[in-house]
Wavefront OBJ file of the C-alpha trace (Angstrom):
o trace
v 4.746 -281.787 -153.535
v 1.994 -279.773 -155.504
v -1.226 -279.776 -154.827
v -3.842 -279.591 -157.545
v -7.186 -277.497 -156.551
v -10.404 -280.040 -157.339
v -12.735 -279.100 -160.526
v -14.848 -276.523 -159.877
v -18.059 -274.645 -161.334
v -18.701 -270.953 -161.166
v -22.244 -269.895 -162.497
v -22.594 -266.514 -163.324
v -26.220 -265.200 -163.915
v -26.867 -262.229 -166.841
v -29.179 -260.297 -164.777
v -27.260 -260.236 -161.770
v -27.129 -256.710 -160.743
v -24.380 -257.390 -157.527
v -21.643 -259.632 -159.418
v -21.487 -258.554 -162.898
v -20.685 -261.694 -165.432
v -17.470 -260.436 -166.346
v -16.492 -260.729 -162.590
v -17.689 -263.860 -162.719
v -15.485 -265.272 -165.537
v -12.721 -263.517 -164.091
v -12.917 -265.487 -161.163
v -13.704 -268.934 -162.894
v -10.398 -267.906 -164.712
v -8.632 -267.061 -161.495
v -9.987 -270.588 -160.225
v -8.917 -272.551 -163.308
v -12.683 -273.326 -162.919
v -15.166 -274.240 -165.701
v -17.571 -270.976 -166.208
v -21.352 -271.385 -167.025
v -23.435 -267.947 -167.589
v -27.338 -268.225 -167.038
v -29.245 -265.695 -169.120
v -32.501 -264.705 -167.556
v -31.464 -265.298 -164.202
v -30.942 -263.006 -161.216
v -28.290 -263.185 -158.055
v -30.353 -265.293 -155.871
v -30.618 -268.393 -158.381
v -32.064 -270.366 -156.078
v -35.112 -267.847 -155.241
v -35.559 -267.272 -158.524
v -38.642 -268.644 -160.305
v -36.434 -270.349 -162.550
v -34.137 -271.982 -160.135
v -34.145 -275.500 -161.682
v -32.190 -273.924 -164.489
v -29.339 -273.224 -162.056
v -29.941 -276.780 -160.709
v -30.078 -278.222 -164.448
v -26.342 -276.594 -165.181
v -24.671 -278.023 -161.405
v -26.311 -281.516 -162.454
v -25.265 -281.096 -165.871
v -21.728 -280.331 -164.851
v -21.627 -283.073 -162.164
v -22.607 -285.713 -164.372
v -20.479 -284.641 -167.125
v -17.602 -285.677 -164.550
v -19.226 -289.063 -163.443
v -19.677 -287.852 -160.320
l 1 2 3 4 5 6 7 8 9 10 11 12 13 14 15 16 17 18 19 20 21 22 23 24 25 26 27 28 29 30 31 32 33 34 35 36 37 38 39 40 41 42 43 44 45 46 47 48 49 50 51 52 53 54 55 56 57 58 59 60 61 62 63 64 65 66 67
């Protein structure tokens, strides 16, 4: 019996001064996750002034799945 983890998405942001993108891949890697990176963008994506970009790439992803 195996059990197979369900698709995931990490988003990493380039300006994000607490999780550095490298440590982000690493853990989409880790995850067998799909890894996006967000230039421009901060930690807090969703406070950021350009938070629909972070909602653009989850959308993006979702609907890339038919989901």
């Amino acid at each position: 019996w195996r059990i197979h983890p369900p698709e995931s998405l990490v988003i990493g942001a380039a300006r994000d001064a607490l999780i550095p993108g490298a440590q982000a891949e690493s853990t989409a890697r880790m995850l067998g996750a799909e890894f996006r990176m967000l230039d421009g963008l901060g930690h807090a994506l969703m406070l950021d002034a350009r938070w629909e970009r972070a909602a653009e790439a989850l959308l993006g992803w979702i609907e890339e799945r038919g989901l």
